[in-house]
mmCIF entry with sequence, helices, sheets and N, C-alpha, C, O atoms, coordinates in Angstrom:
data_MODEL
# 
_entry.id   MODEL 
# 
_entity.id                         1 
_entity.type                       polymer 
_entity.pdbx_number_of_molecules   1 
# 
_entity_poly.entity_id                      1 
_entity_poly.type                           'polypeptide(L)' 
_entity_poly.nstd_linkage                   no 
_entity_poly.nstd_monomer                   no 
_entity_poly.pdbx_seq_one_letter_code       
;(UNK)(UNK)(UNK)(UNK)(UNK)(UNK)(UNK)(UNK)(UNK)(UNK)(UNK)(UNK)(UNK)(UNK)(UNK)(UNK)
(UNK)(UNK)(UNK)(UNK)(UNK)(UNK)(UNK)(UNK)(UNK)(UNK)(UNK)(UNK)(UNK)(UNK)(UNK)(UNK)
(UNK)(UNK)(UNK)(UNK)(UNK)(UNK)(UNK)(UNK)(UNK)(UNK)(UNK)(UNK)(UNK)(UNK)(UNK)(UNK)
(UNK)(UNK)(UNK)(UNK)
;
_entity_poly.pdbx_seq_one_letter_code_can   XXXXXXXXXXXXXXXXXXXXXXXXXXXXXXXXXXXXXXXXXXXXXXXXXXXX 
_entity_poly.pdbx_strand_id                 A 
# 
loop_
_entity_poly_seq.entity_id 
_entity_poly_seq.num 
_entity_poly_seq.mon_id 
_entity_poly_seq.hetero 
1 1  UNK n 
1 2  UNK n 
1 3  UNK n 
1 4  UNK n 
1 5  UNK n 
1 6  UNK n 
1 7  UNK n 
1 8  UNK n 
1 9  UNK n 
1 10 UNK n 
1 11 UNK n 
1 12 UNK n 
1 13 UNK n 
1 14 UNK n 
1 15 UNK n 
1 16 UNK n 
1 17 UNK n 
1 18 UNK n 
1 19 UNK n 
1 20 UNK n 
1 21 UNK n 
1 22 UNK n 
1 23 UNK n 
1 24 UNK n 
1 25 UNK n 
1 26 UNK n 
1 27 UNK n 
1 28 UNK n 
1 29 UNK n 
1 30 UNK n 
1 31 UNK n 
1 32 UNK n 
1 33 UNK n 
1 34 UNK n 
1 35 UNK n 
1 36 UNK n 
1 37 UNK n 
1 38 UNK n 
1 39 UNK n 
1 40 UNK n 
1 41 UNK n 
1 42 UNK n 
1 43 UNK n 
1 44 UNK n 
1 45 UNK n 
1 46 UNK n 
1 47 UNK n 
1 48 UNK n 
1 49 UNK n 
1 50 UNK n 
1 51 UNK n 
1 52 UNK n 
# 
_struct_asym.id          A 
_struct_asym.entity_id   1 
# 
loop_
_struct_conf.conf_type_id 
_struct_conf.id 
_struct_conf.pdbx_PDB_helix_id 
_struct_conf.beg_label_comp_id 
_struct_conf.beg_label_asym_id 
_struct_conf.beg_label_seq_id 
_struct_conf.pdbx_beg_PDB_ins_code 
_struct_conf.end_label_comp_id 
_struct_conf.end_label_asym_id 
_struct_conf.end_label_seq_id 
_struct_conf.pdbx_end_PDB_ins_code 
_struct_conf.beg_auth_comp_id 
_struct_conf.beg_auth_asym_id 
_struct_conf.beg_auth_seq_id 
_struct_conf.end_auth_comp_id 
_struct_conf.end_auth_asym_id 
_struct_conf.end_auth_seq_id 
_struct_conf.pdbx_PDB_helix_class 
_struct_conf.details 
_struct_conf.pdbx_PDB_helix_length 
HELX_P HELX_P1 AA1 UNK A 14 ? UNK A 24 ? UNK A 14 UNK A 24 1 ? 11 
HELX_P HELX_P2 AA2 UNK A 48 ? UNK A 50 ? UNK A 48 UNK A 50 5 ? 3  
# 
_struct_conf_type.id          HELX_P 
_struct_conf_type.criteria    ? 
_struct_conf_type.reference   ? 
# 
_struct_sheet.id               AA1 
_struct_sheet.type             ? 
_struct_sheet.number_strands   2 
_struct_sheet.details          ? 
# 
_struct_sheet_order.sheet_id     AA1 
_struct_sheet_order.range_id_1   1 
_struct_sheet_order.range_id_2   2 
_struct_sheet_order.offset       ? 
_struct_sheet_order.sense        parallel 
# 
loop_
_struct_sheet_range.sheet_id 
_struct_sheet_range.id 
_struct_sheet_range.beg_label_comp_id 
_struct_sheet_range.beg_label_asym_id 
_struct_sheet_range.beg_label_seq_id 
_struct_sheet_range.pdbx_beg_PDB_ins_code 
_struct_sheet_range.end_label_comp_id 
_struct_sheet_range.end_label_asym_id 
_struct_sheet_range.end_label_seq_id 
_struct_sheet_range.pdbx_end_PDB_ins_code 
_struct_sheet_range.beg_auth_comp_id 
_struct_sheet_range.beg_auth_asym_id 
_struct_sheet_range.beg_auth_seq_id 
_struct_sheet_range.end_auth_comp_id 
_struct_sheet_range.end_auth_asym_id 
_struct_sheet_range.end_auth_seq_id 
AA1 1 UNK A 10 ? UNK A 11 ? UNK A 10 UNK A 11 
AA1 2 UNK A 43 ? UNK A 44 ? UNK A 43 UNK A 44 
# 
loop_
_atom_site.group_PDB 
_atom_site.id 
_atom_site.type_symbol 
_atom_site.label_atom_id 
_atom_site.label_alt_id 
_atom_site.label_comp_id 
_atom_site.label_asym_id 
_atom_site.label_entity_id 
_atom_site.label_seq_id 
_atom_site.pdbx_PDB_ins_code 
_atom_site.Cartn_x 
_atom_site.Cartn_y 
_atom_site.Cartn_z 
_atom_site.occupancy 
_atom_site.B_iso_or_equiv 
_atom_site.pdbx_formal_charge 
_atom_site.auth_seq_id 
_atom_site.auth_comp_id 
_atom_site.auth_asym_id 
_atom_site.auth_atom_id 
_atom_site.pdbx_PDB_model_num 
ATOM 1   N N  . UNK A 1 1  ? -12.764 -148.439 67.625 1.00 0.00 ? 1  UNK A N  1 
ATOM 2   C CA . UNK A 1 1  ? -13.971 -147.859 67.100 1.00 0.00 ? 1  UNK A CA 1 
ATOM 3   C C  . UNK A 1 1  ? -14.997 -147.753 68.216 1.00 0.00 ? 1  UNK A C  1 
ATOM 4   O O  . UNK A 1 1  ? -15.023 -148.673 69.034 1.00 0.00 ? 1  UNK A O  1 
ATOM 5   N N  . UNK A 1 2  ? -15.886 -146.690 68.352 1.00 0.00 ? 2  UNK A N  1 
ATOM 6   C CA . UNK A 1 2  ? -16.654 -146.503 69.306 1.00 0.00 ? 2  UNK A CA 1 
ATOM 7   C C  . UNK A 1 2  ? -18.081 -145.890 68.671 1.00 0.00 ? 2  UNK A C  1 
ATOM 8   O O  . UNK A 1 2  ? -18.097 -144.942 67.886 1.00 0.00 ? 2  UNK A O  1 
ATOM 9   N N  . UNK A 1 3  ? -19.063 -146.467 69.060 1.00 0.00 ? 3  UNK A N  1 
ATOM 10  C CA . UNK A 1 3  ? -20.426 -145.658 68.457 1.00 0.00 ? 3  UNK A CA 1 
ATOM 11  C C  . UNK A 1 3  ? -21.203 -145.463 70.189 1.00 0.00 ? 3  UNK A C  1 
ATOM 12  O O  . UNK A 1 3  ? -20.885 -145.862 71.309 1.00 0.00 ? 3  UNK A O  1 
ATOM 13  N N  . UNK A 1 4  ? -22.264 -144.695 69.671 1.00 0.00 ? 4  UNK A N  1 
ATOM 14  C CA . UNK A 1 4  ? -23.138 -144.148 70.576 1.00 0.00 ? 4  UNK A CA 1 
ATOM 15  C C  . UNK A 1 4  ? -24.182 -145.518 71.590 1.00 0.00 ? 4  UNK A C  1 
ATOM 16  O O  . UNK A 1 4  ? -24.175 -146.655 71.117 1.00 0.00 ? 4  UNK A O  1 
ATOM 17  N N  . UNK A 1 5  ? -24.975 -145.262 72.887 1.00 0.00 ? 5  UNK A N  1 
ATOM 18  C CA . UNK A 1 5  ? -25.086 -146.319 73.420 1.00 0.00 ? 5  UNK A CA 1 
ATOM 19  C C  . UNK A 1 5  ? -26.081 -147.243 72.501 1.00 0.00 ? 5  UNK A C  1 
ATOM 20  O O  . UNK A 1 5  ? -26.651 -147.026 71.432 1.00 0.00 ? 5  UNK A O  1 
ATOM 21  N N  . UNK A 1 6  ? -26.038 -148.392 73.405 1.00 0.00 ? 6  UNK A N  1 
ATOM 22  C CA . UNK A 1 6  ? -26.614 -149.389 72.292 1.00 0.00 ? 6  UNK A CA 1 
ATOM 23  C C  . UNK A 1 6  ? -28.170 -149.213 73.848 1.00 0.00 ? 6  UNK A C  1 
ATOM 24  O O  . UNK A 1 6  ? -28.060 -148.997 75.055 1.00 0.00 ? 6  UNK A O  1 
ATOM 25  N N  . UNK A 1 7  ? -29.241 -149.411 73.078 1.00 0.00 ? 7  UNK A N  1 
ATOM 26  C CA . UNK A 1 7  ? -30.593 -149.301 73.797 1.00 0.00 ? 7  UNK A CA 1 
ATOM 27  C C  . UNK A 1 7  ? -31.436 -150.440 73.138 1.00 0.00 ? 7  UNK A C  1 
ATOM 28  O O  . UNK A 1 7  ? -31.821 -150.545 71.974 1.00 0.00 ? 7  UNK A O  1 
ATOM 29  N N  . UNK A 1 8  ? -31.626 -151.324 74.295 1.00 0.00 ? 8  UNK A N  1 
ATOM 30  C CA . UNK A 1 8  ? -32.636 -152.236 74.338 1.00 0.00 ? 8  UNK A CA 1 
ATOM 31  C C  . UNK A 1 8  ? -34.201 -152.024 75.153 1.00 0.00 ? 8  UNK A C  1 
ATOM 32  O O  . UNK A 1 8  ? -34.438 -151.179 76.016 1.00 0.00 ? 8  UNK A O  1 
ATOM 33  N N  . UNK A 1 9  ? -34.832 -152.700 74.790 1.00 0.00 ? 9  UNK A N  1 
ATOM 34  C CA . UNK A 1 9  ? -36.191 -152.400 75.505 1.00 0.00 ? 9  UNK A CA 1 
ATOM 35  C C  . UNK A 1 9  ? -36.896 -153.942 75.322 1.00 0.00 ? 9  UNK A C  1 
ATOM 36  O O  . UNK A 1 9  ? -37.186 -154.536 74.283 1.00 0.00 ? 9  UNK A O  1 
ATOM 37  N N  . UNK A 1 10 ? -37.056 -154.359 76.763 1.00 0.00 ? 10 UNK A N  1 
ATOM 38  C CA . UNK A 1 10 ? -37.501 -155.634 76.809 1.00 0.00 ? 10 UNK A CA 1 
ATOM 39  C C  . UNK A 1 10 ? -38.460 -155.345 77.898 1.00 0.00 ? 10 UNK A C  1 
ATOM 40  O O  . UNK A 1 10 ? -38.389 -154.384 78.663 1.00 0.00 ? 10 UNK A O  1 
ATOM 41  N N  . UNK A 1 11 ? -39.403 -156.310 77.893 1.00 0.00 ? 11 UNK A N  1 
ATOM 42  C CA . UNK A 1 11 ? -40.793 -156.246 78.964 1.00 0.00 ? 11 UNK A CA 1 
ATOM 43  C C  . UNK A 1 11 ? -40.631 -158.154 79.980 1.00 0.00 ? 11 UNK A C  1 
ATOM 44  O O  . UNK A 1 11 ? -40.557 -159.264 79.454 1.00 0.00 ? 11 UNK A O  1 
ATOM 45  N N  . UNK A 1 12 ? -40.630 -157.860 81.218 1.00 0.00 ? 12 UNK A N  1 
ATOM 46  C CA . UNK A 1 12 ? -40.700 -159.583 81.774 1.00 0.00 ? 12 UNK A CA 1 
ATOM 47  C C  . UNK A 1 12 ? -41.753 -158.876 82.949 1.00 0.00 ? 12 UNK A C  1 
ATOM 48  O O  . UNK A 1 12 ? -42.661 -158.045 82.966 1.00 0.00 ? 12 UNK A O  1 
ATOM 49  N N  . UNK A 1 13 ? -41.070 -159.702 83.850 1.00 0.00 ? 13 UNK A N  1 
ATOM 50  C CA . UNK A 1 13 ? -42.122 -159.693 85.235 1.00 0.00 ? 13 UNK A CA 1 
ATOM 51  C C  . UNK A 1 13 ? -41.426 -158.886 86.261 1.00 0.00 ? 13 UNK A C  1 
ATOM 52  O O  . UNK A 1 13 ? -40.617 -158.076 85.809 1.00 0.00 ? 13 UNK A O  1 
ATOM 53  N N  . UNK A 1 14 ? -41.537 -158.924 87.282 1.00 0.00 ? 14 UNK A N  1 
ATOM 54  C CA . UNK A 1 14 ? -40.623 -158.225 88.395 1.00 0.00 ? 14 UNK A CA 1 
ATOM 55  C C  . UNK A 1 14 ? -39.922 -158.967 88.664 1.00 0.00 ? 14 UNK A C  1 
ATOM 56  O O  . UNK A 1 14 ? -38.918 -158.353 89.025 1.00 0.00 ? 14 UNK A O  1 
ATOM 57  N N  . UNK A 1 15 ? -39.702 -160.348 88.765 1.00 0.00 ? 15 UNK A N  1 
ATOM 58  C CA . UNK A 1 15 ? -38.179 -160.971 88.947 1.00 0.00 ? 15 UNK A CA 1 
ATOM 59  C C  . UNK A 1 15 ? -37.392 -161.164 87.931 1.00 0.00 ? 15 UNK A C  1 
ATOM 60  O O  . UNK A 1 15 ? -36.190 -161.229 88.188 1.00 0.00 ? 15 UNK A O  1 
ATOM 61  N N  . UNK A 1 16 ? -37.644 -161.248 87.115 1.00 0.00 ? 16 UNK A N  1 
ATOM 62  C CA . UNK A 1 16 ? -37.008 -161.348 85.919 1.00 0.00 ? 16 UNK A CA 1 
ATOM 63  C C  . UNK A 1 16 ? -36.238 -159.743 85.429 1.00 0.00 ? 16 UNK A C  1 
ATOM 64  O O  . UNK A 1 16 ? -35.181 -159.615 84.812 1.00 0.00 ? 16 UNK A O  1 
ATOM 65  N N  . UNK A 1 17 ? -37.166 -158.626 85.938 1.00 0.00 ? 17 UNK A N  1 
ATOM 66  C CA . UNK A 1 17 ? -36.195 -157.138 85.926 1.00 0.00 ? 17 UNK A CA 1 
ATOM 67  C C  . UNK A 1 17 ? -35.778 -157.357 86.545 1.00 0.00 ? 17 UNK A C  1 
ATOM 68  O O  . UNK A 1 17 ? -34.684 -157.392 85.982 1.00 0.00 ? 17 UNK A O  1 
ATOM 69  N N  . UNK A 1 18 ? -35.505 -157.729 87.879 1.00 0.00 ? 18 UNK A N  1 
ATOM 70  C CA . UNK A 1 18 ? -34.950 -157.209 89.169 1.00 0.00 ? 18 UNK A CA 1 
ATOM 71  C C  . UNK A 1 18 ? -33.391 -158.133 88.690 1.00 0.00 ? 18 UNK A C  1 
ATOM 72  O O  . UNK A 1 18 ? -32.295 -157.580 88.597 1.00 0.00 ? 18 UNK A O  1 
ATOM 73  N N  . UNK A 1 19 ? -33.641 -159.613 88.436 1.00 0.00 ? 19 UNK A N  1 
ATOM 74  C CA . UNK A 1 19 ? -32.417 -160.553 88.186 1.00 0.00 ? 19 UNK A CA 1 
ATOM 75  C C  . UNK A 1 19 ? -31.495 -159.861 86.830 1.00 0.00 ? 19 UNK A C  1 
ATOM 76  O O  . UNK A 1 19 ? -30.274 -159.842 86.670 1.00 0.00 ? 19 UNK A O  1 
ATOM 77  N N  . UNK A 1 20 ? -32.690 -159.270 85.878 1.00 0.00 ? 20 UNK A N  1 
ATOM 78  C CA . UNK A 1 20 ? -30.901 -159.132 85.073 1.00 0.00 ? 20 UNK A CA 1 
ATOM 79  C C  . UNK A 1 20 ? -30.294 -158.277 85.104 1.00 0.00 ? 20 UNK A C  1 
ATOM 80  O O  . UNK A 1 20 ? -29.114 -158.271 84.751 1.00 0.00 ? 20 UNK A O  1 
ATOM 81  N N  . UNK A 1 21 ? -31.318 -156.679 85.810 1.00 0.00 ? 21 UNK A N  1 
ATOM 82  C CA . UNK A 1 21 ? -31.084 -155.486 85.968 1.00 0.00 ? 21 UNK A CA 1 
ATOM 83  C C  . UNK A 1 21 ? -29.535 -155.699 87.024 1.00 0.00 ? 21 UNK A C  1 
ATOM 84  O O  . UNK A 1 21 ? -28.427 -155.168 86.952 1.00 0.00 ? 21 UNK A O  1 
ATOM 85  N N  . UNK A 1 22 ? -29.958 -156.438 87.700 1.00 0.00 ? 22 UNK A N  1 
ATOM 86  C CA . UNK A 1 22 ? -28.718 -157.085 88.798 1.00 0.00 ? 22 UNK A CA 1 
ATOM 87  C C  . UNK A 1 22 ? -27.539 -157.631 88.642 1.00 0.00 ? 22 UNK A C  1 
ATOM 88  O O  . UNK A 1 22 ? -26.553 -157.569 89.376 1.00 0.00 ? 22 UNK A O  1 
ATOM 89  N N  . UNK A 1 23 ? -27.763 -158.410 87.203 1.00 0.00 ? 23 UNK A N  1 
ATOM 90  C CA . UNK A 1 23 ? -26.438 -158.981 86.772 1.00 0.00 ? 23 UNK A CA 1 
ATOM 91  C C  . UNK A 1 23 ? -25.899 -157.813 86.005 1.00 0.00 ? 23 UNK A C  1 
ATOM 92  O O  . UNK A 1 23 ? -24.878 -157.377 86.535 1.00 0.00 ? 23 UNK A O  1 
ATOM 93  N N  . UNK A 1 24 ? -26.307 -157.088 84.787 1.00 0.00 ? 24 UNK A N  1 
ATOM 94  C CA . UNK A 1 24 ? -25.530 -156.266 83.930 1.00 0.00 ? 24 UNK A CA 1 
ATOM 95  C C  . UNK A 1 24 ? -25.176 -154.669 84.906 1.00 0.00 ? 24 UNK A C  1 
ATOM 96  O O  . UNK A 1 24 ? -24.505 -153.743 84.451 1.00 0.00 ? 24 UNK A O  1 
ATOM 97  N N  . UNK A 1 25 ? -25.733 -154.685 86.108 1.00 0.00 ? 25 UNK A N  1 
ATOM 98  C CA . UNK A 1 25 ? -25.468 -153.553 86.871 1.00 0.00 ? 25 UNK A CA 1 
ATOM 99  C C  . UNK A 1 25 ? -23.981 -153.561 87.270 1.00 0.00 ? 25 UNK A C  1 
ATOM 100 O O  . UNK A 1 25 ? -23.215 -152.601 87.358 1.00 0.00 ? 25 UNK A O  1 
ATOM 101 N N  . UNK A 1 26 ? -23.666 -155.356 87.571 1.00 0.00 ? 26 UNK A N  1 
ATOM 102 C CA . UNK A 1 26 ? -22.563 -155.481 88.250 1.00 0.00 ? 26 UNK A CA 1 
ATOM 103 C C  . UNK A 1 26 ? -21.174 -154.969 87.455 1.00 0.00 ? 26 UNK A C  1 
ATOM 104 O O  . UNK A 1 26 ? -20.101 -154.619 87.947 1.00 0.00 ? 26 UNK A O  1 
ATOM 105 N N  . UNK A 1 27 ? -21.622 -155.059 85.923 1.00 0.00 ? 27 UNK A N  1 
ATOM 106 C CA . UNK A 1 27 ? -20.528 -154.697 84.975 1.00 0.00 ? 27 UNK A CA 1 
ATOM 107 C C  . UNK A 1 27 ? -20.486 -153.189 84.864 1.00 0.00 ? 27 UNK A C  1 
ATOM 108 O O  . UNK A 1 27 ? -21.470 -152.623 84.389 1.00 0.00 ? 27 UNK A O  1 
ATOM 109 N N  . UNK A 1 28 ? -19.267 -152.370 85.324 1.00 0.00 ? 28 UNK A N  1 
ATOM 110 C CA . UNK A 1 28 ? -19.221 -150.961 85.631 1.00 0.00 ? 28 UNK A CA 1 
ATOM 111 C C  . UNK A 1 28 ? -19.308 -150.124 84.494 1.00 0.00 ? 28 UNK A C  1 
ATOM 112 O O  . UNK A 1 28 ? -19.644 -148.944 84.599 1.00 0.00 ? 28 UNK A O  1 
ATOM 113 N N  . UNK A 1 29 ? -18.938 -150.823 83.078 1.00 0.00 ? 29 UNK A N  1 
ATOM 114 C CA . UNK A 1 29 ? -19.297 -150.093 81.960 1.00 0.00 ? 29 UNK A CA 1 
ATOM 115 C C  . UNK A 1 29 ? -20.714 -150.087 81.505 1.00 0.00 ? 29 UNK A C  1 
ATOM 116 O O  . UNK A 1 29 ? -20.932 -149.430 80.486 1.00 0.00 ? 29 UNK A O  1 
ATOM 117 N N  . UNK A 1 30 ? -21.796 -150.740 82.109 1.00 0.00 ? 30 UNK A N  1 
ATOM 118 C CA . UNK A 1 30 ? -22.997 -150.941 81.377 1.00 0.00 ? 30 UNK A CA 1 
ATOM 119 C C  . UNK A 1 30 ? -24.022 -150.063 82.610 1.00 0.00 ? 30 UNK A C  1 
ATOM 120 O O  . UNK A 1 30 ? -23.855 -150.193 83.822 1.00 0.00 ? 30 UNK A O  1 
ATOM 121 N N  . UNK A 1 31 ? -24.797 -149.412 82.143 1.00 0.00 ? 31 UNK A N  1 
ATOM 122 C CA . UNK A 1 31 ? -25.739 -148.630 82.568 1.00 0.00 ? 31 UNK A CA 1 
ATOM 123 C C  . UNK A 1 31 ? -27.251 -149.160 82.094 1.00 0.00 ? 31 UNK A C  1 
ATOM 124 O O  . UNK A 1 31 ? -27.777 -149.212 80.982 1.00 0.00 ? 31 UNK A O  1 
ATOM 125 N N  . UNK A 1 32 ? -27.855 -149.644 83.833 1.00 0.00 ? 32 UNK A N  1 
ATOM 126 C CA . UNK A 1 32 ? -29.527 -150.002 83.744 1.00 0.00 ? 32 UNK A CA 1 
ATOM 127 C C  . UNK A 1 32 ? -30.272 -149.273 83.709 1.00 0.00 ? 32 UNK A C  1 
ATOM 128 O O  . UNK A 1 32 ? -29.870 -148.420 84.500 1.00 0.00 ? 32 UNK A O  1 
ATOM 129 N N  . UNK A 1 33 ? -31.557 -148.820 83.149 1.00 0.00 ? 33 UNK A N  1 
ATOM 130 C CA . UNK A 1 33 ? -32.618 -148.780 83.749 1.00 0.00 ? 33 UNK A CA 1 
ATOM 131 C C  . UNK A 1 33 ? -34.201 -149.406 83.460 1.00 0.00 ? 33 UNK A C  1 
ATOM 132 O O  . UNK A 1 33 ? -34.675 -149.820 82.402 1.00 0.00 ? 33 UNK A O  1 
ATOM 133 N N  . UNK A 1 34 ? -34.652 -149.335 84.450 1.00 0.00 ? 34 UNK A N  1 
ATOM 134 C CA . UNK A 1 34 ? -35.724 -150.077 84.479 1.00 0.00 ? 34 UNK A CA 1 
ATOM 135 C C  . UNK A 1 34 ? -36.676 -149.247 85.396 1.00 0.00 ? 34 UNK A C  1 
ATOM 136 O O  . UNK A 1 34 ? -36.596 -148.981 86.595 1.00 0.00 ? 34 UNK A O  1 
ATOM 137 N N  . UNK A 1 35 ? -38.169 -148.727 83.874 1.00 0.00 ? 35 UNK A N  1 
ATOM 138 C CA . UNK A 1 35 ? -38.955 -147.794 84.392 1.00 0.00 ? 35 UNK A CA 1 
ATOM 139 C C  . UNK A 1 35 ? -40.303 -148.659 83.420 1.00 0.00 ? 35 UNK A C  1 
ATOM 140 O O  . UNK A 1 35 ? -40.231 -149.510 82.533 1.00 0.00 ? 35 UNK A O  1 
ATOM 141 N N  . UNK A 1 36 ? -41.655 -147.873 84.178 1.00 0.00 ? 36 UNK A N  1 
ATOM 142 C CA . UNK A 1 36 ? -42.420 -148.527 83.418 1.00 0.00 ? 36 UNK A CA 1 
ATOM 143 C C  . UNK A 1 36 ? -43.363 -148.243 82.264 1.00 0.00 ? 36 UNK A C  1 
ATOM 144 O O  . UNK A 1 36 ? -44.560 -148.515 82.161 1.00 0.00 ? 36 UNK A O  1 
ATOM 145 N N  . UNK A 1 37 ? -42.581 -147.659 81.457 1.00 0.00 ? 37 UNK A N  1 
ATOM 146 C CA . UNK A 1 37 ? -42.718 -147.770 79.993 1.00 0.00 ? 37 UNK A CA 1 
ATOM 147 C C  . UNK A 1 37 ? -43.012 -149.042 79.205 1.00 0.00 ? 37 UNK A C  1 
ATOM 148 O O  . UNK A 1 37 ? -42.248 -149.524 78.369 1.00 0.00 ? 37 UNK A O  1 
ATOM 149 N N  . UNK A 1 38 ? -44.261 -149.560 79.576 1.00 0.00 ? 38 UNK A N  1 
ATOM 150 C CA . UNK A 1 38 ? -44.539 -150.364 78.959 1.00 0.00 ? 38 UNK A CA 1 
ATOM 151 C C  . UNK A 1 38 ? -45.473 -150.718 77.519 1.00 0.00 ? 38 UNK A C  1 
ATOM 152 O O  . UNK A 1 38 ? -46.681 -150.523 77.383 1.00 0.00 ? 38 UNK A O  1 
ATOM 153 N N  . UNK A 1 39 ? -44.806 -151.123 76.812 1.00 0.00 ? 39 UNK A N  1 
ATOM 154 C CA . UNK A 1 39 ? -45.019 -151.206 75.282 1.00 0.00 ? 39 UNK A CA 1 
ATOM 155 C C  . UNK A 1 39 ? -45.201 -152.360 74.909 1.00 0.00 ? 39 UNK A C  1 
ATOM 156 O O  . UNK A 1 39 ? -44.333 -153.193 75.172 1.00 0.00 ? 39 UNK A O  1 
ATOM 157 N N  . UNK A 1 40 ? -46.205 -152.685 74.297 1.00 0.00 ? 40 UNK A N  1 
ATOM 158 C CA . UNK A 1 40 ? -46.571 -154.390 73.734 1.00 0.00 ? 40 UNK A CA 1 
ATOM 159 C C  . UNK A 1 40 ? -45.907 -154.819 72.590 1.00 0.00 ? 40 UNK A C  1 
ATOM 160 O O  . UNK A 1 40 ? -45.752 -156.010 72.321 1.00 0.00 ? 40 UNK A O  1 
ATOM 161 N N  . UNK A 1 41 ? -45.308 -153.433 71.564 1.00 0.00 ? 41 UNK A N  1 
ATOM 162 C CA . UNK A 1 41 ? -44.475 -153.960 70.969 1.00 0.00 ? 41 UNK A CA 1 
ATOM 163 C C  . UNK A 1 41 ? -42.452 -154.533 71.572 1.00 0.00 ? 41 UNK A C  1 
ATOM 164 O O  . UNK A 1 41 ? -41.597 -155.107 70.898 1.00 0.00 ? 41 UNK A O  1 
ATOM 165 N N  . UNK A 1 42 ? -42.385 -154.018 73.084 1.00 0.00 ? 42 UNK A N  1 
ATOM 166 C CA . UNK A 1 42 ? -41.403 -154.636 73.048 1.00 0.00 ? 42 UNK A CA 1 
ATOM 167 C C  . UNK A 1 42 ? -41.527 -156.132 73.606 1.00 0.00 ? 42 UNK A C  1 
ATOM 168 O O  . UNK A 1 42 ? -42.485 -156.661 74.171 1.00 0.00 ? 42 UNK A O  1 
ATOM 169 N N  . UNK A 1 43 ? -40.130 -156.713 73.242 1.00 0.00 ? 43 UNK A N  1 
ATOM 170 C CA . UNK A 1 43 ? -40.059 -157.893 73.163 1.00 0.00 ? 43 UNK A CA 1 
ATOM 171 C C  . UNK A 1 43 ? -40.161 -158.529 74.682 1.00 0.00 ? 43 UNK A C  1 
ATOM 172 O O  . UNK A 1 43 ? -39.869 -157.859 75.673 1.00 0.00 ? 43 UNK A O  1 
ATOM 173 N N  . UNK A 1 44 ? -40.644 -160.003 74.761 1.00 0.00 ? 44 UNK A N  1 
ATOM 174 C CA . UNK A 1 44 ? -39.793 -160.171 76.686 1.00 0.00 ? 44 UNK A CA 1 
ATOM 175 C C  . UNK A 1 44 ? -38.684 -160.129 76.503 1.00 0.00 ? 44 UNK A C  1 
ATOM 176 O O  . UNK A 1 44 ? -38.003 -159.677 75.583 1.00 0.00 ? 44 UNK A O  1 
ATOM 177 N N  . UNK A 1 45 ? -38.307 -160.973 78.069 1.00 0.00 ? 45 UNK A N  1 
ATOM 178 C CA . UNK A 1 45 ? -36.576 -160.803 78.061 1.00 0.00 ? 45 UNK A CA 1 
ATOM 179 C C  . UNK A 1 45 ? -36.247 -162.106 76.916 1.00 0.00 ? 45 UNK A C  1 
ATOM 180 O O  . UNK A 1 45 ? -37.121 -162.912 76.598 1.00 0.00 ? 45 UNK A O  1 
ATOM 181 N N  . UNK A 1 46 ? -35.225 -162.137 76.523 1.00 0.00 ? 46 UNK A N  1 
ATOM 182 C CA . UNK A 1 46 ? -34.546 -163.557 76.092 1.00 0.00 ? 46 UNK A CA 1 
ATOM 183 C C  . UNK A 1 46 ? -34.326 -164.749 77.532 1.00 0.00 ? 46 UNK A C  1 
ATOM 184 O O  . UNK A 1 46 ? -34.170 -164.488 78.725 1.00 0.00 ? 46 UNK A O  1 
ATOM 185 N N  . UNK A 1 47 ? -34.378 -165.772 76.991 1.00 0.00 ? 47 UNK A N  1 
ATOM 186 C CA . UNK A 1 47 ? -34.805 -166.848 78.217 1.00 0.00 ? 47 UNK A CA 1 
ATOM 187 C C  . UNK A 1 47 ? -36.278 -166.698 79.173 1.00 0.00 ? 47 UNK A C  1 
ATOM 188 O O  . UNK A 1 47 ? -36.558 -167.528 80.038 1.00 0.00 ? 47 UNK A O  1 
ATOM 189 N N  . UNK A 1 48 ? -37.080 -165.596 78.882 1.00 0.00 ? 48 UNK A N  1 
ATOM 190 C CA . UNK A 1 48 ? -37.971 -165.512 80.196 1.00 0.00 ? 48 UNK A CA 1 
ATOM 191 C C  . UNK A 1 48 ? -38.422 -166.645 80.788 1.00 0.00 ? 48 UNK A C  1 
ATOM 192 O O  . UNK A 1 48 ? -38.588 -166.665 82.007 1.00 0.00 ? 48 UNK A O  1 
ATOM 193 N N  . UNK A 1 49 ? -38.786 -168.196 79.679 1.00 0.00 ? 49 UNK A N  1 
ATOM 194 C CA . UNK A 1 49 ? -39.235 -168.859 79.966 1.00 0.00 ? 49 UNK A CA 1 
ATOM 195 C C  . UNK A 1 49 ? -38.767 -169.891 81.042 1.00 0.00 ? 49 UNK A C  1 
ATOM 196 O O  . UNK A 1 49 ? -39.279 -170.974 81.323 1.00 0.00 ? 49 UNK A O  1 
ATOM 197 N N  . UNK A 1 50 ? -37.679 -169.292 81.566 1.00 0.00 ? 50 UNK A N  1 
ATOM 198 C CA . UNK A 1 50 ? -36.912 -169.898 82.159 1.00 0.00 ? 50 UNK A CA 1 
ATOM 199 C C  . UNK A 1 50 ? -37.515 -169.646 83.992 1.00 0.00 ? 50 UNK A C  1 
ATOM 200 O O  . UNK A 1 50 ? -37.164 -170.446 84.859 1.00 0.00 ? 50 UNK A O  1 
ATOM 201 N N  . UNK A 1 51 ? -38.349 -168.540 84.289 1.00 0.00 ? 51 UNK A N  1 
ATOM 202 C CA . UNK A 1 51 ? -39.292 -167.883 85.235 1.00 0.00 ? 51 UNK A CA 1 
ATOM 203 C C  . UNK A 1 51 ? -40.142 -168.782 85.407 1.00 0.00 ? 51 UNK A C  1 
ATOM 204 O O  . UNK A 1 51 ? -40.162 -169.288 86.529 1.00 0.00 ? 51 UNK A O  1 
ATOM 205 N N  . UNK A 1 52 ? -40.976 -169.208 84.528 1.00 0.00 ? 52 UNK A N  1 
ATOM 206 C CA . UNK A 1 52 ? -42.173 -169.803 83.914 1.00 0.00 ? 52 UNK A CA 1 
ATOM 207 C C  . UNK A 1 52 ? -42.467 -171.148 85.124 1.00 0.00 ? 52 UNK A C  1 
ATOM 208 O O  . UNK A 1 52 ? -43.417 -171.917 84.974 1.00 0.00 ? 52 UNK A O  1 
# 
């Protein structure tokens, strides 16, 4: 079974884009981007507090 892409929208800091944009880049089926469309309704990242 296959559906259409899945789209998240999360807001952190610049290391926190730069680190996960970096990890899920490495996986050849998953496509990043990171622009600055920033929206207060989206969420941070999951873990951000981990930056903190």
């Amino acid at each position: 079974m296959e559906s259409g892409p899945l789209t998240l929208d999360f807001q952190g800091n610049g290391e926190q884009i730069d680190h996960i944009a970096a990890e899920l880049a490495a996986n050849p089926e998953v496509t990043v981007t990171v622009d600055d469309n920033l929206d207060p309704t989206f969420s941070s990242l999951p873990c951000s507090e981990l930056w903190d």
